[in-house]
C-alpha positions in Angstrom: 0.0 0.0 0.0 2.7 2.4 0.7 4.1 1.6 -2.4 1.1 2.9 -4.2 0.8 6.0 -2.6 4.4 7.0 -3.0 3.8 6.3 -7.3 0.0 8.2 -6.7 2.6 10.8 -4.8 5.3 11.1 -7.6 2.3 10.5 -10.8 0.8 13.9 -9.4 3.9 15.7 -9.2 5.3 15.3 -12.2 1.4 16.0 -13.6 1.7 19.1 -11.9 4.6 19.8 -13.5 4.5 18.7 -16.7 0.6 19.2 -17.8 1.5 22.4 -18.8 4.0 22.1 -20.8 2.2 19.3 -22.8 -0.9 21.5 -23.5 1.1 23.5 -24.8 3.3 21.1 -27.2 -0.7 19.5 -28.5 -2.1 23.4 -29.0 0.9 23.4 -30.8 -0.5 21.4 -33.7 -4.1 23.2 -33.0 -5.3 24.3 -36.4 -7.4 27.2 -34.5 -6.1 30.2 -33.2 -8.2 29.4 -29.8 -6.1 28.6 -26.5 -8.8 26.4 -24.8 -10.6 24.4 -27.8 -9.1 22.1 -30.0 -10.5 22.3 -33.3 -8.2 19.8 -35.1 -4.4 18.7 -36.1 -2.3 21.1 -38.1 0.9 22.2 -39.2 0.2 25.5 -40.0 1.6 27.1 -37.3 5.2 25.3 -37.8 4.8 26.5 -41.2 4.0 30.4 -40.5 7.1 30.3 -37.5 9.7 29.8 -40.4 8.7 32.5 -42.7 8.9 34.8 -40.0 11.7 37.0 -40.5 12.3 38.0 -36.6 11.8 34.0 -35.9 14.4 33.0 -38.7 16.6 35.5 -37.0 16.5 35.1 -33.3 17.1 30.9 -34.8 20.3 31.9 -36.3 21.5 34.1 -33.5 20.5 32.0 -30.6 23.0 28.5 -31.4 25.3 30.8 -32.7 25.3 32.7 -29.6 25.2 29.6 -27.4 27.8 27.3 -29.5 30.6 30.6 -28.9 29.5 31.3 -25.7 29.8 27.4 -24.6 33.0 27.0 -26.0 34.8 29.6 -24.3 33.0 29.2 -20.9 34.2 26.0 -21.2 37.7 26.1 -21.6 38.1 29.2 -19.2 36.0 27.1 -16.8 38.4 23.9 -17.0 41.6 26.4 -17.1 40.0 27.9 -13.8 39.3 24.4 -12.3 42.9 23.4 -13.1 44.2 26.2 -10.9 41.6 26.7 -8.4 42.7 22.7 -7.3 46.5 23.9 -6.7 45.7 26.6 -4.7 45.9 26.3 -0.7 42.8 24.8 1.3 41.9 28.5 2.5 42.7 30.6 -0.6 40.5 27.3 -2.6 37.4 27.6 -0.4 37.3 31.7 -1.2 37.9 31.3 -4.6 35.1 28.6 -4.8 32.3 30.6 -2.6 33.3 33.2 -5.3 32.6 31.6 -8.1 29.1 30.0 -6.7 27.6 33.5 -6.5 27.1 34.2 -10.2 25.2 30.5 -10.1 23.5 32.0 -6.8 22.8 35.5 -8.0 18.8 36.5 -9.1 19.4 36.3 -13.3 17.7 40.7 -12.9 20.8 41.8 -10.9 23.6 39.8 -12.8 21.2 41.2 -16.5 21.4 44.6 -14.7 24.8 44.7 -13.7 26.3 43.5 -16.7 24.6 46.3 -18.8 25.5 48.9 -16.5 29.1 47.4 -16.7 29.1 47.5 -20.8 27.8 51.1 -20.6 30.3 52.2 -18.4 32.9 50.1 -20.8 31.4 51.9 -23.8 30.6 48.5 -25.2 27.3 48.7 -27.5 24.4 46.6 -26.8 24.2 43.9 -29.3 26.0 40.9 -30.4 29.1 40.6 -28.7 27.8 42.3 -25.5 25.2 38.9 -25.6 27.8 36.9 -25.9 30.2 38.1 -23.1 27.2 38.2 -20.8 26.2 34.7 -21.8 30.3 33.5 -21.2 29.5 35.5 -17.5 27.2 33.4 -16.5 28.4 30.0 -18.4 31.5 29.8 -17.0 30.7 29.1 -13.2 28.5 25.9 -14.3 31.5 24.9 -16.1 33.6 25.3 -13.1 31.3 22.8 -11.0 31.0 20.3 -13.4 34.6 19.8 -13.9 36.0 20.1 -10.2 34.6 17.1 -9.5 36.1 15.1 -12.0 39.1 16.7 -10.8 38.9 15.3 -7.3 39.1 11.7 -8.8 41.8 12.6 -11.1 45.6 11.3 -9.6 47.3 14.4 -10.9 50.9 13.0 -10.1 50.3 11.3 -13.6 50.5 15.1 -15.3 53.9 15.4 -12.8 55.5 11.7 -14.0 54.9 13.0 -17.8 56.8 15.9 -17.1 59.7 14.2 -15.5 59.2 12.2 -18.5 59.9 14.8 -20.8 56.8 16.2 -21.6 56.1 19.8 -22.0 53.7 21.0 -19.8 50.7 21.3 -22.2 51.2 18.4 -23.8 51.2 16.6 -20.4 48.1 18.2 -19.8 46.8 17.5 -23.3 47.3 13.8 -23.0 46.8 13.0 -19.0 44.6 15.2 -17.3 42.2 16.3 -20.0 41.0 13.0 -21.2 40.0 11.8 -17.5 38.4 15.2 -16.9 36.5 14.7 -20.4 33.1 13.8 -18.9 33.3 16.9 -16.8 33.9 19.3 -20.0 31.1 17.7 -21.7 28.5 17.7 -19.3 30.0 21.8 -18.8 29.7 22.4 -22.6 26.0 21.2 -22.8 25.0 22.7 -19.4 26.3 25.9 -21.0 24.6 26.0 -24.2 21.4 24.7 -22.9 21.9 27.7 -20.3 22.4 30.2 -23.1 19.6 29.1 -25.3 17.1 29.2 -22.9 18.7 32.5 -21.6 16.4 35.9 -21.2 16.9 38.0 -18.0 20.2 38.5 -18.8 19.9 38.9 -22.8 17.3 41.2 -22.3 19.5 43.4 -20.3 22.5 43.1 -22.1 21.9 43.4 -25.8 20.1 45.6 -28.4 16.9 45.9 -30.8 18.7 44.6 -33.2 20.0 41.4 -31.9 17.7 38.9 -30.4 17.5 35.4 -29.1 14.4 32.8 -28.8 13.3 33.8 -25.5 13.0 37.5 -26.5 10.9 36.9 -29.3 8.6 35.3 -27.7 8.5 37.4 -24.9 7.9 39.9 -27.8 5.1 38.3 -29.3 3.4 37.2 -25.8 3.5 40.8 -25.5 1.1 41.8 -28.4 -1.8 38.7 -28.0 -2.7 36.3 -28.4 -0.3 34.2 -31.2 -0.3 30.3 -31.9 3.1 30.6 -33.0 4.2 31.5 -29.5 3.2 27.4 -28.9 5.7 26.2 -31.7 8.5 28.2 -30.9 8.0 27.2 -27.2 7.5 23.7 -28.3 11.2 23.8 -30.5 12.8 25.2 -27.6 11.7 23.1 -25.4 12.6 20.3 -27.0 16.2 21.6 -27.5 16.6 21.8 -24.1 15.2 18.4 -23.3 17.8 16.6 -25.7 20.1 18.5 -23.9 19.7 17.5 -20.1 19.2 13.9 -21.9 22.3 13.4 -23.3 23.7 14.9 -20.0 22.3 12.9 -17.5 23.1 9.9 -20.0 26.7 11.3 -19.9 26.8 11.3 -16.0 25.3 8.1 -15.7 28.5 6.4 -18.0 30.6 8.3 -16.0 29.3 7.0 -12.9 29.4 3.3 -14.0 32.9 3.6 -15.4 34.0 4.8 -11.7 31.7 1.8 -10.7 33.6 -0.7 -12.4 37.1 -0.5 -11.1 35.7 -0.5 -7.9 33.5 -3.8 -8.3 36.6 -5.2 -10.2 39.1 -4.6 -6.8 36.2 -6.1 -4.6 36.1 -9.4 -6.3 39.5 -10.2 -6.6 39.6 -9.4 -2.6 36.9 -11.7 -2.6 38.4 -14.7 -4.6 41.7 -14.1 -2.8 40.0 -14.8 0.6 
């Protein structure tokens, strides 16, 4: 009985949760502009999202934004790990609680901040102001996700190159990186699924002229009702999902590989008893 009430529990959670994003996914395919009645399946409004012009943009800007953004968060993010492990306990532990406050920070002051940081740089809002605001707030994510790969990583290995006669990034290139490559991945894909499903902050930080997803369909919530807000919230959405899948697959390997060492040492323990 318990058993049942814990799945009755969990079912009407994730209902809670998740109705709403599947009404909106099936009044995605609703042929009628209504929000409440369905009036039968249709493609139309799939169709009228890419021949919009400010649609077709904000697609082009926002993986282009996300794919630069993600790859420079991530290798300042792994560079930053690498040397926030060889600092001292005391001058780690600042360095860390100072990196977890961009994670930590409402999205509104870091968005507000940021512009009143390019204004005072006399950077102009627009594409590359986007992009270093979206690196701002990548990079932290990256940090977390590969200091703990670093913590199961023997580092004397990148030391025994060296006295080997490897140069130092070539040591790194072939010792530490590959066993911290799970970590980098799971940054990369944390970062662009960040950035794509970024507003606050891109709001804030860029100009008419440049926009993402999120802002146009803040944009068009803004003027009415507009079926095309469901399929562009539907694409997104979906984006993002593949995303944390392929993540959470990611961390799940990562975890079994660990796993398997482990198991391996036990049993031989075993059969030598």
């Amino acid at each position: 009985m318990k058993n049942f009430f814990r799945k009755l529990y969990i079912g009407f959670i994730l209902l809670f949760l998740y109705a709403p994003i599947i009404v909106l996914i099936v009044f995605s395919f609703n042929s009628s502009k209504s929000r409440a009645v369905w009036q039968g399946f249709s493609l139309t409004w799939y169709e009228q999202l890419f021949t919009d012009s400010s649609i077709l943009s904000a697609l082009e800007t926002t993986p282009l934004i996300a794919l630069a953004a993600s790859v420079i968060s991530t290798v300042i993010g792994t560079f930053a790990a690498l040397g926030m492990v060889k600092l001292k306990k005391r001058s780690f532990e600042v360095v860390r609680t100072i990196t977890y406050i961009p994670v930590l920070n409402p999205d509104i002051v870091t968005g507000v901040a940021l512009m009143m940081l390019f204004a005072f740089m006399g950077i102009e809002l627009g594409y590359i102001s986007m992009l270093l605001a979206h690196i701002t707030f990548c990079t932290p994510y990256v940090v977390i996700s590969v200091l703990p790969k670093l913590y199961q990583t023997d580092i004397s290995v990148y030391e025994a190159a060296q006295d080997l006669g490897a140069k130092p990034f070539y040591a790194l290139r072939k010792t530490i990186i590959p066993q911290l490559m799970p970590g980098i991945i799971t940054g990369f894909l944390l970062s662009y699924t960040l950035s794509v499903d970024d507003f606050i902050i891109s709001y804030f930080t860029t100009g008419s002229n440049v926009q993402n997803l999120s802002m146009v369909v803040f944009s068009m919530a803004r003027k009415g009702i507009n079926p095309k807000i469901n399929a562009v919230s539907t694409l997104l959405f979906l984006v993002v999902m593949v995303l944390l899948i392929i993540v959470n697959k990611r961390q799940v390997k990562a975890k079994k590989h660990i796993s398997k060492p482990k198991e391996i040492s036990e049993n031989i323990e075993k059969e030598n008893i």
